[in-house]
N, C-alpha and C positions, 0 to 999 in steps of 0.2 A: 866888888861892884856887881849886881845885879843888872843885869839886861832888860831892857823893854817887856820883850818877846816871851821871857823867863815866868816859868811857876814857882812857886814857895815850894822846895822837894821838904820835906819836913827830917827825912832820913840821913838825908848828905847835905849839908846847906856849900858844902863847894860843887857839888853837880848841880847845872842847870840843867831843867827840863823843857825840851821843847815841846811844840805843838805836836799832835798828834793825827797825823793821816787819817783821814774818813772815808775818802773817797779816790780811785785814781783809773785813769784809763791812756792805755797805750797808742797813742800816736803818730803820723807819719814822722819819717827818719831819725827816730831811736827818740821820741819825744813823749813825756807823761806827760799827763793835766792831773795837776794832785789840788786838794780841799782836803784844809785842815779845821781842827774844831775849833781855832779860834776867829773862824768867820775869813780868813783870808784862802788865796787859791793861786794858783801859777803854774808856770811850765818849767819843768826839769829835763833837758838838755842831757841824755845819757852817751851821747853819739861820740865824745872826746875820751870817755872811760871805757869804753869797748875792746881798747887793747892790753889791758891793765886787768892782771890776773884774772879773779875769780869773774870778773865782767865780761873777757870775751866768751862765758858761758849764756848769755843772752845777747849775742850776737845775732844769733838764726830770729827771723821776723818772728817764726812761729812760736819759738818760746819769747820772746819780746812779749808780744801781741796776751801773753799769759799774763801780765802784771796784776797786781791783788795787793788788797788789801791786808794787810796780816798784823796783829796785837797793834799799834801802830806805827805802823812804818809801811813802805814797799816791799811785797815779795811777787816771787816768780814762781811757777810752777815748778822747775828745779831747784827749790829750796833755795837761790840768789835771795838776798834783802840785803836794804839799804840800811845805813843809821840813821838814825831820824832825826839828828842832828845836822848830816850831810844832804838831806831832802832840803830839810828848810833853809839851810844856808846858801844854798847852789841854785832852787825853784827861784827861779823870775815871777815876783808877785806881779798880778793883774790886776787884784781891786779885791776891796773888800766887800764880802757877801752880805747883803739881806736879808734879814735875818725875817721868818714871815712872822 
């Protein structure tokens, strides 16, 4: 069963593809604002992954405060990224965007 959310991957029809990251910016208390290309947007919540391996590597605000956009998904100026399946399943949607 296909998902809502899901693209046609034409190469693996058992992997689903999610949305793809556009846009993201670092937040107070360990918090992103990510927009994705399917017009939706929300807040990901990093602050309970912090102590959980390769995460407490953006720990320090300052590398936090680094967050980017990278192929699509979340990265860090220390080479940290997210899966972009874990973005979109954990971001608290806010609304769907406007398209102009």
């Amino acid at each position: 069963m296909v998902k809502s959310h899901s693209k046609y991957n034409p190469f693996n029809e058992d992997k689903e593809i999610y949305p793809s990251v556009i846009n993201v910016t670092a937040g107070e208390n360990y918090q992103i604002y990510v927009e994705f290309d399917n017009n939706e947007n929300g807040i990901l919540n990093m602050e309970p992954y912090l102590s959980f391996g390769v995460f407490n590597k953006i720990k320090d605000l300052g590398v936090f405060n680094t967050a980017r956009v990278s192929f699509d998904t979340v990265e860090w100026a220390n080479d940290v990224d997210l899966d972009p399946k874990f973005v979109y399943e954990k971001c608290v949607k806010k609304k769907r965007l406007e398209k102009p």
